[in-house]
N, C-alpha and C positions, 0 to 999 in steps of 0.2 A: 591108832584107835584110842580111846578114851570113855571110861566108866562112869556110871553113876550110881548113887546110893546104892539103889535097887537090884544091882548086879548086872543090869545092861549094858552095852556098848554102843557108842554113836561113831559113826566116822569121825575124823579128823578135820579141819576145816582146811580146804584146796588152799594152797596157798593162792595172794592177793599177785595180779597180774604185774601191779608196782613192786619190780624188788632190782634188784642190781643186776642178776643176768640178762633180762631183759632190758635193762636199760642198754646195755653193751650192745646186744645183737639190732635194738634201734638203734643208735648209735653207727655201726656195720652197714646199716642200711644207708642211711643218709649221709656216709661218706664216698659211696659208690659215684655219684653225680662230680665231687671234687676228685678224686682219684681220677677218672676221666678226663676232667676238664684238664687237669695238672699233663697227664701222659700225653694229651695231644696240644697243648702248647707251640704254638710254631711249625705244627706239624709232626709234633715229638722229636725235633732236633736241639729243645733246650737242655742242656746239662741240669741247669737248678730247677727247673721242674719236675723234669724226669727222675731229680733224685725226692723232692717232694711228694709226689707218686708214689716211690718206692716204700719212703717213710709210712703212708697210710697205710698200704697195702700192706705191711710188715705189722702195723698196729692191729690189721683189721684181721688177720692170719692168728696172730698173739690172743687176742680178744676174744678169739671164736673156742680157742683154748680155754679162756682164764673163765667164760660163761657156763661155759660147759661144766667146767671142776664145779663152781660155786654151787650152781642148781642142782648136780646130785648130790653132793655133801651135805648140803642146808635145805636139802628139800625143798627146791625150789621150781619145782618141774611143773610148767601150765601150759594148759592149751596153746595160748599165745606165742610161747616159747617155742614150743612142737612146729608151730606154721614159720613162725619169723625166721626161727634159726636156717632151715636148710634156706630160705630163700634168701638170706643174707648171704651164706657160702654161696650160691648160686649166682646174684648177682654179683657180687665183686671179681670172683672168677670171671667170670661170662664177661663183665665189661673189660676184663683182660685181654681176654682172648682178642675178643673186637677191637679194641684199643690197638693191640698189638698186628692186628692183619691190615688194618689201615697203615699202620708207619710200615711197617714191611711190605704190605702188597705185593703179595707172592702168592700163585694159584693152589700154593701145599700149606701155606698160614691157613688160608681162608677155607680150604678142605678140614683142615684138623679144626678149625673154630666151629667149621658149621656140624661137622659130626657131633664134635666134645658137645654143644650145647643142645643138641636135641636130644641126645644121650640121657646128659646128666638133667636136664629139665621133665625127659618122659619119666623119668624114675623116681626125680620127685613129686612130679605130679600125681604118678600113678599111688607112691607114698600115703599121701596126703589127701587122697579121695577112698576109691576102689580096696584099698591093702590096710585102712586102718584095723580094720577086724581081724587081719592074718596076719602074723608076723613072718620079717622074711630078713633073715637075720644080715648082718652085714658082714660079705666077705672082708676074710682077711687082708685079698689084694687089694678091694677099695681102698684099705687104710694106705697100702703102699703107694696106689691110684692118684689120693689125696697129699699124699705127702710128694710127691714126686711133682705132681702139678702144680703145688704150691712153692715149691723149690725155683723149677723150671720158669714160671711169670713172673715171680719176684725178681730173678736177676735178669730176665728178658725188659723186666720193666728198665732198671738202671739204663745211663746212655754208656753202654760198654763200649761204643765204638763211635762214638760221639766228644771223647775222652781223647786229648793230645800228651807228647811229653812221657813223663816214667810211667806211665800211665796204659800207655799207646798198648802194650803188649800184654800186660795181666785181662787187659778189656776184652782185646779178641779170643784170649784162650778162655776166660769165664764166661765171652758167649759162644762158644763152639759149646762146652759144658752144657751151656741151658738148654742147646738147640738138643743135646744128645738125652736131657732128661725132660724132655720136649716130645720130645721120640718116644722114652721109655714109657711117658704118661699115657701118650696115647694109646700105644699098645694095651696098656692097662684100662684103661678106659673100655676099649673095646672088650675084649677080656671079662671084664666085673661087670660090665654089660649084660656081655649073653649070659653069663650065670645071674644072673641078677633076673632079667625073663625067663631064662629055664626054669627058675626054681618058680616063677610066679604061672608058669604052664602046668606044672607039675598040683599045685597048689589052686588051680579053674574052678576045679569042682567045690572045693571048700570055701571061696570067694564066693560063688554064685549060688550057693547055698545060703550064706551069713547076709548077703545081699538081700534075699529073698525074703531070709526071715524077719531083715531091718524092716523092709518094707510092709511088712504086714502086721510089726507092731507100729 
């Protein structure tokens, strides 16, 4: 807030939608299309793309960190940000997931992709329409959710078993690893899920109430 002569107070001016976090979380976005194109190379049996892949996916995981610090610190918090950011998580995830049940094609990939991403998309959607008025705070397990799944496709990305020579046996054991925190995510997934819509059942009447009232101003 800020004062004037007369002792009144005017807001503060929103910050401008140009600033560094959101260049980042653009950025996130538009690297989604080459992460993909990279991970499926050959069918995703190249070594050097799959670790080019890996590299983005590692920048774009890094990124979503460094935007995040910046825009609370410097106050740099915009609408813009609010929309792009989770759809940036969302996409490079998600093209993961896909990315990864194609080169596997395995009937338990393509289960946990299709779950994970109706999951994590109704939640943002419902985010981002329905739930701006009500806050619905973020479980703690999401964070472990989040971390676990981003663990899990980053070294799923790598060609662990694409990999010959000294190589041959750290690959298999670090992807047994991924598959197991693979596992863990999903769990979690489901998990921060139903608490994620209990709390938003719980919370109906006050939605549809806020709703009501939008609409009639």
């Amino acid at each position: 807030m800020s004062s004037t002569d007369g002792g009144t107070t005017t807001p503060a001016p929103a910050p401008s939608n140009w600033n560094l976090p959101n260049a980042l979380t653009t950025l996130r976005i538009l690297s989604v299309p080459f992460y993909g194109w990279a991970l499926l190379v050959d069918g995703g049996d190249s070594v050097t793309w799959r670790t080019v892949a890996w590299g983005i996916f590692v920048l774009a995981m890094v990124t979503d960190k460094i935007d995040g610090d910046i825009a609370r610190k410097r106050n740099l918090i915009t609408n813009f940000g609010k929309i792009a950011d989770p759809i940036a998580d969302k996409a490079i995830t998600g093209m993961a997931f896909v990315g990864l049940a194609i080169i596997m094609d395995t009937w338990w990939m393509w289960t946990i992709t299709i779950v994970v991403l109706v999951r994590e998309w109704a939640v943002t959607l419902l985010r981002l329409s329905v739930l701006k008025s009500v806050v619905i705070a973020a479980a703690e397990i999401g964070k472990w959710k989040t971390m676990a799944q981003a663990l899990a496709l980053g070294f799923l990305t790598l060609p662990l078993l694409e990999v010959d020579g000294w190589l041959d046996v750290p690959g298999e054991i670090t992807y047994v690893a991924a598959l197991v925190l693979l596992g863990i995510a999903f769990v979690l997934t489901l998990v921060s899920g139903y608490q994620f819509f209990r709390d938003v059942w719980k919370q109906r009447h006050t939605i549809r109430s806020k709703a009501v009232t939008a609409d009639a101003g």
